[in-house]
N, C-alpha and C positions, 0 to 999 in steps of 0.2 A: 504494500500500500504506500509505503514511503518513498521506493523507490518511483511508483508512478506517480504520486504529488510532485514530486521531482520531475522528473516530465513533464506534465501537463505546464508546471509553476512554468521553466525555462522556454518551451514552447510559446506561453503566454506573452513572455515578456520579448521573446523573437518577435513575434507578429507586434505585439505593442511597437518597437521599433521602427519595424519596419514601414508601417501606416505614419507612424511618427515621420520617416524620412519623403514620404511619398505626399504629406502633405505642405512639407517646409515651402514650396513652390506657391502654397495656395493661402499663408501664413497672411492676414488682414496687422495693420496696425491697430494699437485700443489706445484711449485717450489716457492720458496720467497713470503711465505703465512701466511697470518697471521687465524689463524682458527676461529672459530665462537665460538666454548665453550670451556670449562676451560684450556684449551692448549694453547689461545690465549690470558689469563691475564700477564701482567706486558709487554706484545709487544707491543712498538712503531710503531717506521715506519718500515718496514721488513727489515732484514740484509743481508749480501752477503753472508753467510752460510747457503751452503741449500743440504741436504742428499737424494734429490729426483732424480731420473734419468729419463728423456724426452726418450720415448719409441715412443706416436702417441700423436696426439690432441686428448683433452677427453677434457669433460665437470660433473662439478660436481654443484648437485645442492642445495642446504640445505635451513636452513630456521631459523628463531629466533618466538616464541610466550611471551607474557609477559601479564597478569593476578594479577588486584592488588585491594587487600581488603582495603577500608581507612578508619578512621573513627578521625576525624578534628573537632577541633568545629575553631570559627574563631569570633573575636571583633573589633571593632572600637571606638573612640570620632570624630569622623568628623560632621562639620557641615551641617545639612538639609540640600539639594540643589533639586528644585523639576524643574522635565520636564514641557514640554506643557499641558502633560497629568495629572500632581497635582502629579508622583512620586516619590520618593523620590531618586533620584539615587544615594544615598552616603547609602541607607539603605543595608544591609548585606543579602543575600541570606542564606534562611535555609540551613543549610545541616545535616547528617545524617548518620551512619556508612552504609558500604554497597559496593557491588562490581563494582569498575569504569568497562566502555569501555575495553574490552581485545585490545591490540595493535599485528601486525603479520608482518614481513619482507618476503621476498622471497628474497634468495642468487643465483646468478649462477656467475660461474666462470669458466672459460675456461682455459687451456693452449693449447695456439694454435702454439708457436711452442718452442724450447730450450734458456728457459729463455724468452719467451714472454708471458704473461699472461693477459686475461682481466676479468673486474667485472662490473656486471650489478646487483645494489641493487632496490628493487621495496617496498613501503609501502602497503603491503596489505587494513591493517587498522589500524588508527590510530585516535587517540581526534582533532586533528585539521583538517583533510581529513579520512572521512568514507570511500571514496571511494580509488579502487586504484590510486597510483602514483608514479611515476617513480623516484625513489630518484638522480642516475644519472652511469655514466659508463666511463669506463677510460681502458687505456692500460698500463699496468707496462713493460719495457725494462731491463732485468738484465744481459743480452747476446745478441750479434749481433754475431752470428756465420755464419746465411748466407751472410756476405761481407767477409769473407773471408782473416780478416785483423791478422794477428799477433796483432800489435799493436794498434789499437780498442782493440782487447780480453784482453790486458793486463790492458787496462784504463776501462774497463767492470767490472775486479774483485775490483773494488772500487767503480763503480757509476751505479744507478740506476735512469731511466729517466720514469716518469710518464704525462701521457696526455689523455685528458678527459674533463670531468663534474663531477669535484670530488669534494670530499671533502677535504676544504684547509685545509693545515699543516700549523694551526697557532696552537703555544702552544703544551703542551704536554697532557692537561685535556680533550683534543674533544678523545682521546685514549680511556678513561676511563670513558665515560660519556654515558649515557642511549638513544638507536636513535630509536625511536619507540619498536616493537618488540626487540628489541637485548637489553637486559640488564647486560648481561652475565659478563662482565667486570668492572661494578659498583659494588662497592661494598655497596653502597648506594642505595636507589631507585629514586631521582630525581638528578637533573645535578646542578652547579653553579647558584647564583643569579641573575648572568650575565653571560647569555648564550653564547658560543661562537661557533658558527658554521655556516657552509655557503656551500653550493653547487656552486661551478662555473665553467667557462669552463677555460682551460689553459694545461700550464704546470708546472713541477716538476723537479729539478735535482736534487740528492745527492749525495755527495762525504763522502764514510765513510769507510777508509782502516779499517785493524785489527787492528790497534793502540789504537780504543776507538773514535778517534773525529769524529763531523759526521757535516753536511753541510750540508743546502741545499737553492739554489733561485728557485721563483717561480713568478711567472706572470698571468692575467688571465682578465678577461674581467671584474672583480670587480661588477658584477651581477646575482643573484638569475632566473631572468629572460630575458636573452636577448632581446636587441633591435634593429631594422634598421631605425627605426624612427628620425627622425634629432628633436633632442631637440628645445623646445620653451621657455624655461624656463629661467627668469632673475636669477644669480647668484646674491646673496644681499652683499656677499663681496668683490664681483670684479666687481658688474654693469655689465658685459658684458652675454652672449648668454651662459649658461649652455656649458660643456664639456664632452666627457666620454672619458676620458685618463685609458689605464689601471691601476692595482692594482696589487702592488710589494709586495711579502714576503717574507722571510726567516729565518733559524736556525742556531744557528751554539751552538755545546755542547760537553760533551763527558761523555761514558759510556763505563762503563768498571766492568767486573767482576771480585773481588780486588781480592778476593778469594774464595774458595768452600764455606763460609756461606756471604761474603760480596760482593754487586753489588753498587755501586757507577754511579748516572747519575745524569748533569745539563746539563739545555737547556739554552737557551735565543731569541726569537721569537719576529720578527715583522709583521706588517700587513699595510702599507698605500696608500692610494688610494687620491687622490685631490677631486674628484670632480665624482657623479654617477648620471645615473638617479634615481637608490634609493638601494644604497648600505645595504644591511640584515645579517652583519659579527655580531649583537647581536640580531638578530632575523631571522636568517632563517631559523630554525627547522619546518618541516614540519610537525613533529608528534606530538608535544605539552607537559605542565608541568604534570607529574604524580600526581601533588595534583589539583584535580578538586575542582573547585568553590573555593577555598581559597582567599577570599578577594575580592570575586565578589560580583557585584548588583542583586537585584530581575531581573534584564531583561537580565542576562545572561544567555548563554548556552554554550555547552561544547564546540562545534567547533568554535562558533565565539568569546570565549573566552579563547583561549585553552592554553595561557601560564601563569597559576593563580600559583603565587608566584614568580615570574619571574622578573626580572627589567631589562628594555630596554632604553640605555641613548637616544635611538633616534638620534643616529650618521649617519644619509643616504646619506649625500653630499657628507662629506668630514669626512675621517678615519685616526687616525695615533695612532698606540696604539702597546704594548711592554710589553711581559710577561716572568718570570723564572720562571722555574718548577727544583727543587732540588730532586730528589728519591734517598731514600736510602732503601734494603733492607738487614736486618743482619738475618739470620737464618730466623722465621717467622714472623719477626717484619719489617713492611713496614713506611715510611715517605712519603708522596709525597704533596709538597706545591706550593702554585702560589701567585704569585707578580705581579700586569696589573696594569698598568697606561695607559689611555687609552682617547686621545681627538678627541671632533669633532662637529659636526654640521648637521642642515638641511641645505635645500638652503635660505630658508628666514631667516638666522641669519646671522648676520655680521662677527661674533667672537664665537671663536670654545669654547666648555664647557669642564669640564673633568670629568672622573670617574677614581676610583681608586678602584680597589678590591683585598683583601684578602684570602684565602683560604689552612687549614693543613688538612691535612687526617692523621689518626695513627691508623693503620690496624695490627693487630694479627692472624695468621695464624697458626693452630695446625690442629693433630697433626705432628712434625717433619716426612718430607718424605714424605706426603700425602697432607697436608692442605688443608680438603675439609671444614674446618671450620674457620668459623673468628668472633671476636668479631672487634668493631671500633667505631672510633668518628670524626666527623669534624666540626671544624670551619669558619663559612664563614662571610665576610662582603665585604658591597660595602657604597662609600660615593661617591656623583653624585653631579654634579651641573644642575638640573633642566631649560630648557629653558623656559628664562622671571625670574627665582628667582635669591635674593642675597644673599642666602646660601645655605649649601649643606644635603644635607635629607643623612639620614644613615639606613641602612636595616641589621640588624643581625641574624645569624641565627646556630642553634645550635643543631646538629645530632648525634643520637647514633645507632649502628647497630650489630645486628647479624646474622648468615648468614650460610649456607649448602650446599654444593657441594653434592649432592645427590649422584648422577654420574656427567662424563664430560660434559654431555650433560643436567641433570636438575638443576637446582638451585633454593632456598627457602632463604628468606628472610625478617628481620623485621627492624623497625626504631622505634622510639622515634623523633619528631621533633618540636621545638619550634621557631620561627621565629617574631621579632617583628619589627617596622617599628618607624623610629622618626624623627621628624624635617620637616614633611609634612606642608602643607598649610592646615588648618580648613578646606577648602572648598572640600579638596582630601577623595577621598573614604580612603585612607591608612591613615589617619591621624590618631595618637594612635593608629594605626592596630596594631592587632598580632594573630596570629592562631598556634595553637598545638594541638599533638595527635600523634597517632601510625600508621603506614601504615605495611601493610604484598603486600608481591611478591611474585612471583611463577613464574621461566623464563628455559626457553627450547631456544637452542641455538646446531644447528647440519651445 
């Protein structure tokens, strides 16, 4: 049965492709869009410049594939610690060069009417869910023209109102970071140490005239998975009857194109929420870490371990956490860094923990006019306060990359990565961890 899921699954994702390639030709523009392959790097949130004319609703549908060769070795000093069963669970899983899980999206996108747009992204397949799932869907506002309003139209050409099951605009790195199939925008092959993404239901405003500054509040049910359920649960810092109050975000930055070779952009982002049934703003990627098994047990597997190199402060209750992203690009020399300070809790904790994390990118793009090519490197760390410990463990990690715009639509890709892990407890599988080696990508992106 397994082996013909397998089947059927790779079959699938053949023909998805291929439909995928046979419609690139018939690919319509959508107004205030941000695109799927190389057209859509160094786009944030979409802007009020847009050269597309609303003729009828049409629907365009494309697609991302992602394909990756690894080959990892991976160490520890942790102390034995054995199951029921006499295992060792702190012992390291073999691994072995070779081709992970391909990952596949499905894009559609609509414009349904002038200046109304919606998106429906879907996980074909991915390391955390084999199967399909619905990543989530939303409606963009960048024009009300059917009210009929002068004045509406004119407060129109500055803001943009988004509502859905989206993906929250915290930070500027969920832009740039790798979501199952779609890798197109990384220039790396995995995402931050501490992940940051979340699917929820809400809304969006942004206020961003042609000046450069941009703005945005945001609101939302502070949930991966909705619930109608009345909480049972004791809060341990407040004694009282669990809560689910929503979860406030927002930006506020400015970007600006200084000159024909200088762009200049900083953010500053928040994220808080008091109180969830189980807030996922550093765990709810649905698609999983591209380094498999790194720093897993013999009784891992790929799905129910799917974020292997990852670190989760385990913030579910209660969230308040604050990030700047600085980008600067000169000619084909790119900057883009983050600064998160970031606290919080479960509900059986009294008192909120912190993490802190780090992160530089320094990307090269040649040649001038074209840059289908890049050399780079990044820096990453995170220093966490462990619940139950009285100091803070540290995770570093240290990437080099190169990289090839084939066409707009293929991209190839390699890394160098060494990642080491300190200040663990003896008894932690990561204690003395560390794992390096090389990963190769291969991502299609229409």
């Amino acid at each position: 049965m397994n082996k013909l899921y397998t089947t059927i699954h790779g079959v699938a994702i053949a023909l998805f492709l291929c439909l995928g390639y046979s419609a690139l030709a018939q690919q319509t523009n959508l107004q205030y869009f941000r695109p799927y392959d190389k057209n859509g790097l160094n786009i944030f949130e979409t802007s009020k410049d847009d050269t597309s004319a609303f003729t009828k609703a049409r629907v365009r549908v494309g697609g991302n594939f992602t394909q990756n060769f690894q080959s990892l070795s991976h160490q520890n000093k942790a102390t034995p610690v054995y199951n029921a069963a006499g295992l060792n669970t702190n012992k390291l899983i073999g691994v072995k060069s070779g081709f992970n899980l391909a990952m596949a999206n499905l894009n559609i996108d609509a414009q349904l009417e002038d200046g109304i747009r919606l998106n429906l992204t879907m996980y074909l397949a991915s390391r955390h869910h084999s199967e399909a799932w619905v990543k989530g869907g939303y409606i963009q506002v960048d024009r009300l023209l059917f009210l009929q309003s002068d004045v509406i139209n004119k407060i129109m050409e500055s803001v943009t109102i988004k509502a859905g099951d989206y993906e929250v605009d915290y930070g500027d790195q969920h832009y740039r970071r790798s979501d199952g199939g779609n890798a197109m925008h990384n220039p790396f092959v995995e995402n931050y140490i501490m992940d940051e993404f979340a699917t929820e239901i809400g809304g969006e405003v942004y206020f961003h005239p042609k000046n450069g500054f941009i703005a945005m509040v945001g609101i939302t049910n502070g949930q991966l998975n909705p619930t109608v359920v009345k909480p049972t649960k004791i809060d341990s810092a407040t004694g009282k009857l669990n809560k689910y109050p929503p979860a406030f975000h927002g930006k506020i930055g400015y970007d600006k194109q200084m000159s024909e070779k200088l762009r200049f952009r900083i953010m500053g982002s928040i994220y808080a929420i008091k109180s969830g049934s189980s807030n996922t703003l550093f765990n709810g990627d649905r698609t999983g870490s591209n380094y498999f098994y790194a720093m897993e047990n013999t009784l891992a597997t790929a799905g129910g371990n799917a974020f292997s190199g990852r670190y989760n402060p385990g913030f579910s209750q209660q969230v308040t956490t604050f990030m700047i992203n600085p980008f600067v690009k000169f000619m084909g020399l790119e900057f883009f860094g983050t600064y998160e300070i970031a606290q919080g809790r479960v509900i059986t904790e009294k008192n909120a923990r912190t993490a802190t994390q780090y992160a530089a990118d320094l990307i090269y793009r040649f040649p001038r006019n074209r840059e289908n090519f890049w050399v780079g490197a990044r820096y990453n760390t995170v220093v966490a306060r462990q619940a139950g410990a009285k100091s803070d463990i540290t995770i570093n990690r240290m990437v080099g990359s190169i990289g090839w715009f084939v066409t707009k639509n293929i991209m190839m890709k390699a890394e160098y990565v060494n990642q080491e892990y300190q200040k663990f407890a003896s008894t932690d599988i990561r204690s003395g961890g560390k794992f390096n080696g090389f990963m190769i990508q291969a991502s299609v992106g229409f």
